[in-house]
N, C-alpha and C positions, 0 to 999 in steps of 0.2 A: 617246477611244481612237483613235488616229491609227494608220490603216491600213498598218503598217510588220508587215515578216515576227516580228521578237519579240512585237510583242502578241496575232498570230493562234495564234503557235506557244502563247502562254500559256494562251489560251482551250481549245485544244484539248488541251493537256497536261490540265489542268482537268478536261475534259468528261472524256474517256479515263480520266483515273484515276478520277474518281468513276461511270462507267456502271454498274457489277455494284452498288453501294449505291443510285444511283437505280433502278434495275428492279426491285430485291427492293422497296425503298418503293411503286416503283405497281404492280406485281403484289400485294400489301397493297389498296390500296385500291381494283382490280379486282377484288377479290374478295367486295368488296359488291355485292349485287346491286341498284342502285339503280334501279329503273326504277318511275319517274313514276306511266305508265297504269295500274298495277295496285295498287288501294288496298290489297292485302295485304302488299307491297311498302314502305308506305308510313314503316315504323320504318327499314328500310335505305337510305329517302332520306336520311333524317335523321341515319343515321350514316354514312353516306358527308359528307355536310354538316361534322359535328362531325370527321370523322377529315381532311378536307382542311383545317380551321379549325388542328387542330392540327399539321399538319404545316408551313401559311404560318407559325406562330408560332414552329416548331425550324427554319425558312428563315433568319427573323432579321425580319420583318416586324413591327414592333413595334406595329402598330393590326391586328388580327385580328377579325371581328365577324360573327356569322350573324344573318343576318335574317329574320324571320318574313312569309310570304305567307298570305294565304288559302288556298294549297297546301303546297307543297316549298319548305323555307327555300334560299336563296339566301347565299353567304363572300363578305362585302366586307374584303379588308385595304386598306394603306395602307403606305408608305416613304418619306416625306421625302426630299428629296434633301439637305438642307441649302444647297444654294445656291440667294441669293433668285431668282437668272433662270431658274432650271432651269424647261423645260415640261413639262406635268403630260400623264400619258398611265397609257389607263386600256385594261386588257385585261380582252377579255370570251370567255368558254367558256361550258361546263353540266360537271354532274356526274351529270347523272339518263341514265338510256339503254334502249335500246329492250328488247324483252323479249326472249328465249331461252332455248330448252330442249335438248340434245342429239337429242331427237329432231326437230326440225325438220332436221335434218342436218348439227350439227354434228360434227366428227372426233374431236375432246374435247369435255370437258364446259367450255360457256361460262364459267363464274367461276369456271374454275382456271384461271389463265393459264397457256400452255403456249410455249417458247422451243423455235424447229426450224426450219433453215434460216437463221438471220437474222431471224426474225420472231417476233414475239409477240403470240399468238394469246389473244384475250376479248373478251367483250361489253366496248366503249368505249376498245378500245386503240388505236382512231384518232377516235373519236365518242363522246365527246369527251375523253375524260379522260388519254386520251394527252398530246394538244396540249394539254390545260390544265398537265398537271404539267411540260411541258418549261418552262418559266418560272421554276422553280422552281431546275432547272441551271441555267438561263440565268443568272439573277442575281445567282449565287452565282459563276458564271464570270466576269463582268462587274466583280465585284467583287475576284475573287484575279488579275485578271489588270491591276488600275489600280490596287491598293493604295486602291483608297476604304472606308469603314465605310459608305457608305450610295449609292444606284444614283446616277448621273446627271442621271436625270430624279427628279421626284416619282411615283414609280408605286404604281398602284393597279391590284384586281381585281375585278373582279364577276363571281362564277360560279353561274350559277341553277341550280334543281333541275327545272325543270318545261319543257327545251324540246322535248324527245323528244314533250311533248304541246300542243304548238302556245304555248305561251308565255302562256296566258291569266293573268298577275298580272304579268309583266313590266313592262308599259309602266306599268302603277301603282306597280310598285315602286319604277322611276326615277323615276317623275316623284315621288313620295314622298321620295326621297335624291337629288336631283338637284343639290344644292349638294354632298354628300358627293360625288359623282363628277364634278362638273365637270373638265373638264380639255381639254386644246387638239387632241387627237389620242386614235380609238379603236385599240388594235387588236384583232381578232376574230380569235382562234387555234381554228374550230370552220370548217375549208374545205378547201383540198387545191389539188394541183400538179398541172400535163398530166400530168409521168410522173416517173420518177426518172430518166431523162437529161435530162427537158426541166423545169428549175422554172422556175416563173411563180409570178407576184403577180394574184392579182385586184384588179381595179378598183371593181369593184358587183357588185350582185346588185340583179334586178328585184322588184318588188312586185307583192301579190294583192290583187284583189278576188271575188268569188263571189258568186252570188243562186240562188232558186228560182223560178220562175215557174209561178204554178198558174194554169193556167184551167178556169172552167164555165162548162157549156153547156146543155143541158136541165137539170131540175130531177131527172131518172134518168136512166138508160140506157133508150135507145127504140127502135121496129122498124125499122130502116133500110129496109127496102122500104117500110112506110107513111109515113117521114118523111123520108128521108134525101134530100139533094139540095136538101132546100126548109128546113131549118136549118141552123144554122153549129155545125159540129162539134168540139169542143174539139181533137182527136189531130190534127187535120188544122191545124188553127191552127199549133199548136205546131211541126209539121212546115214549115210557112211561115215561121216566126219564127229555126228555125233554118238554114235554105236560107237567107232572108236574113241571118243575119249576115256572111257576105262576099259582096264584090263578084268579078268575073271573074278580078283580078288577086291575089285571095287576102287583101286588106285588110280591116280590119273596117268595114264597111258604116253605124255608129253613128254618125250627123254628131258631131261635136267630138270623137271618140274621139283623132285625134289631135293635138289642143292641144297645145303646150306641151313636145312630144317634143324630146328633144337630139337628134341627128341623129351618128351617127358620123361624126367627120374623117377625113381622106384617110388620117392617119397610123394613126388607131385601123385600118381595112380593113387597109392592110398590116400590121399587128403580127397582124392575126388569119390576114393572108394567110400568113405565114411559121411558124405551127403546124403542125408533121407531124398533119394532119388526116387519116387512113382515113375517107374516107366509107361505105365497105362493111364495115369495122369496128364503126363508128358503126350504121350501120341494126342490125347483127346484136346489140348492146347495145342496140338498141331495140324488137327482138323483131319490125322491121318490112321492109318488102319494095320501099322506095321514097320517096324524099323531096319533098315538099311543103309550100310556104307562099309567104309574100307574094313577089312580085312584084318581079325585081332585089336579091337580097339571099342572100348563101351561107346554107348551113345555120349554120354557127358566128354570123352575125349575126344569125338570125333567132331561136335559141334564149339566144342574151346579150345583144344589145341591141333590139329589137324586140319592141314591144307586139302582144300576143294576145288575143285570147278563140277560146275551145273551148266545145264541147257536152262536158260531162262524165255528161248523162243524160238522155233522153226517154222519156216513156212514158206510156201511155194505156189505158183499153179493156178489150177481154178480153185476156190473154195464155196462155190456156189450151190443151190442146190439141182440134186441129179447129178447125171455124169458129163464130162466133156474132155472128150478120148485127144488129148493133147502131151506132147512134148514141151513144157514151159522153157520158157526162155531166159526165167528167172531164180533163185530161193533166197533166201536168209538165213541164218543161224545168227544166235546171240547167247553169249557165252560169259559167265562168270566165274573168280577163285576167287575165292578167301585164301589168303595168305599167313603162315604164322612167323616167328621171330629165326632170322634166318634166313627167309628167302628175299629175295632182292628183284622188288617191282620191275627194275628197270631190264633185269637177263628173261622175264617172264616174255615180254612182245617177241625181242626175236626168234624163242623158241614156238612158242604157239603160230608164227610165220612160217616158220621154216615148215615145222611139223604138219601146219597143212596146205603147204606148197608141195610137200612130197606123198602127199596122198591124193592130191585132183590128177585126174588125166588130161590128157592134151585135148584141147577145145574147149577145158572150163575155164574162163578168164573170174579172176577175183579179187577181190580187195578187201581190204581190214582196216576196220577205223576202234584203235582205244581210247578209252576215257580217260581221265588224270586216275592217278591210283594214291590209295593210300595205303601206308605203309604200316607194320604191325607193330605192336609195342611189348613188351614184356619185362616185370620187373623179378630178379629173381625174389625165392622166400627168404634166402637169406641174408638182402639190403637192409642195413640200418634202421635207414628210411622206412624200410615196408615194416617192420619190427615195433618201431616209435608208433604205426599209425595198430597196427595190431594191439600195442598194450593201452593206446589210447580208449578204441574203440571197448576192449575187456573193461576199463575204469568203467567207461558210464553205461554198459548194459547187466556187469555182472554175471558174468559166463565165461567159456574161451571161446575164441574166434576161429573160424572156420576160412578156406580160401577158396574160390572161386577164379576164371576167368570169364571172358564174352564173347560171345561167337562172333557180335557183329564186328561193326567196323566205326571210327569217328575221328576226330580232329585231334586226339591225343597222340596219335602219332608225328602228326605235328608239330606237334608242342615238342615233344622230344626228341626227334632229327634235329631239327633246328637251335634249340637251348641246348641241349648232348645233356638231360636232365633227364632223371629217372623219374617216372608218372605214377603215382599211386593214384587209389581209387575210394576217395570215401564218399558212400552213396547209402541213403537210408531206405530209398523207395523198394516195395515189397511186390512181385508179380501181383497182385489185386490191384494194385494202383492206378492198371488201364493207362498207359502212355498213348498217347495217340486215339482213345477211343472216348465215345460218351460215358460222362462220369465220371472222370479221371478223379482222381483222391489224392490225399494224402493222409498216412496216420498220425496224430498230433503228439503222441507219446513218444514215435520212433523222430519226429522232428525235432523234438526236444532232447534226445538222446544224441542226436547228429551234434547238436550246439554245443553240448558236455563234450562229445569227442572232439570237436574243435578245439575247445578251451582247455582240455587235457593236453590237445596234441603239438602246440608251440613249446612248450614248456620241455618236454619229452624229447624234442628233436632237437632243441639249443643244448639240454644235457647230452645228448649223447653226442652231438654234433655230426651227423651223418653226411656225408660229401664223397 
């Protein structure tokens, strides 16, 4: 689809006339209430599942198929391109989403979508099921605006049910289907833009890892005036372990921690320099009063590309109220990194082992339990791929495009361990959009912009052929 004013005007004649039939469609399937964490819930995962199965099949998606997990089933379809060199690209959402009830403070009632101002307002109208059904225009634009019967590329979807609650059957259920989803290019439509003046493409998203650290000490709790001072105290350990995790300079303190790190280039700093960044914005969405961390590195670099660990909990002892002059016999620490592209989940445990095996003294007995990790992703700016979804995105808003990454963490790292497929990220949702909170939105103008960059962006990547 060659970037001349008739084919954009197509798409968009396209999108325009069909909007009021797509909205009534996903206000329909907003209105399941399919949220994951609550096993009561768990029939309207399933028909949210079966109802997005049959809508990919009235798209024209001629391979339709729900997968069964150990949880919430998961809609893989399929579309041939027909032609043999087309590159195969596989988009990945959810359909499960977080819980709500009007009185947590919503204005309406969560699963009635309600249309006011420009926005439409329910549980998942940007997280995720918003950006999942815009794909849906998309390809149908894509197609009334090239005269083809079938997309571009070979495209494929995988939309899970379970990522609202941390994704635990995911990475099995790929590596399970992983020839069914092979393919040269992911894109992950489950992320967001700086703003609605300023869109951007993310690049990555960093990875997790987490542990507990229990230590004991006495075999009880004992008199601290008859004993204290002349044993090693577990709270007081613990309180050591986390004082050291950084150095002066705010870095993590854990020899090897930083293996393997990509390091931002000259040119990533200025892309990130040139974001209308509020830092006093920023703190006040962070509920905090002052900014802090490593050492030579702005705020935006240090929460997108810069490896962490945090104290996410310690505690020991009595915590009751008044005092009670004791030696406990117990503490905890709980400990989180964010990982970025480069380091390697797997060298992380035994160094955090080692690291605080050689800081306890003798008499504190401890143990460490980690969680599964996940892994970072990062596409450079200069893939193909990432290029295609760039000059897609400039078609249907009319601007240049800006880059971003994401501090958090999710299943796209997944996806691209396991496929060895590089993840792009196109995501429409605008920080006002309230993920997670009463009210959640979506903008209908930047919805309908997501569908053009769909429909722009098969056409774009079969041209250049990016692999």
């Amino acid at each position: 689809m060659s970037n001349t004013p008739d084919t954009d005007i197509a798409v968009r004649t396209y999108v325009e006339g069909n909007r009021a039939a797509f909205l009534d469609d996903l206000a329909e399937w907003l209105r399941i209430p399919s949220v994951s964490a609550d096993p009561a819930r768990a029939d309207d995962v399933r028909r949210s599942a079966e109802w997005l199965a049959a809508s990919l099949t009235a798209t024209g998606f001629p391979v339709v198929e729900t997968w069964p997990t150990a949880g919430a089933p998961a809609v893989f379809a399929e579309w041939p391109s027909g032609d043999p060199d087309a590159p195969t690209v596989l988009v990945y959402g959810h359909h499960d989403v977080q819980p709500a009830a009007r009185e947590d403070g919503w204005h309406t009632e969560p699963f009635e979508p309600t249309v006011k101002d420009g926005r439409l307002y329910a549980r998942g109208a940007a997280d995720d099921k918003g950006q999942v059904f815009l794909h849906t225009l998309g390809v149908r634009a894509h197609l009334a605006a090239t005269g083809r019967t079938a997309p571009a590329v070979n495209l494929k979807l995988i939309v899970e049910g379970e990522e609202e609650s941390g994704s635990p059957h995911f990475a099995e259920l790929i590596q399970a289907h992983a020839d069914r989803l092979a393919c040269d290019t992911v894109i992950v439509s489950d992320t967001g833009m700086w703003s609605e003046d300023t869109p951007t493409v993310c690049t990555g998203m960093r990875g997790l890892a987490d542990c507990q650290i229990d230590l004991y000490g006495p075999d009880q709790d004992i008199h601290s005036g008859s004993f204290g001072g002349a044993v090693p105290n577990p709270a007081t350990e613990a309180a050591r372990l986390a004082a050291a995790l950084h150095d002066a300079d705010r870095r993590v303190a854990i020899p090897g921690f930083y293996d393997g790190v990509v390091e931002l280039t000259d040119r990533e700093r200025e892309l990130f320099a040139e974001l209308p960044f509020d830092e006093g914005a920023w703190l006040r969405s962070a509920h905090s009063h002052a900014t802090l961390g490593e050492a030579g590195h702005t705020t935006l670099e240090r929460i997108w590309a810069r490896p962490t660990a945090e104290v996410n909990g310690i505690g020991g002892g009595y915590q009751g109220p008044g005092g009670k002059t004791i030696v406990p016999s117990y503490a905890q620490l709980k400990l989180s990194f964010r990982l970025v592209a480069g380091q390697d989940a797997d060298k992380l445990e035994p160094a955090v082992r080692e690291w605080v095996a050689a800081r306890l003294p003798a008499g504190i007995r401890h143990e460490i339990a980690f969680g599964n990790a996940t892994r970072p992703c990062l596409t450079p700016l200069d893939h193909p791929a990432l290029q295609s979804l760039a000059r897609a995105m400039e078609r249907a808003f009319g601007t240049g495009i800006r880059f971003t990454r994401e501090g958090g963490s999710g299943p796209a790292a997944d996806l691209q361990e396991v496929l060895g497929a590089p993840v792009l990220f196109l995501g429409i949702s605008v920080p006002s959009d309230g993920w997670h909170a009463p009210n959640e939105k979506v903008e209908l103008d930047l919805l309908m912009k997501g569908a053009e960059t769909a429909a722009y962006l098969w056409c774009d990547l079969a041209e250049r052929r990016p692999v």
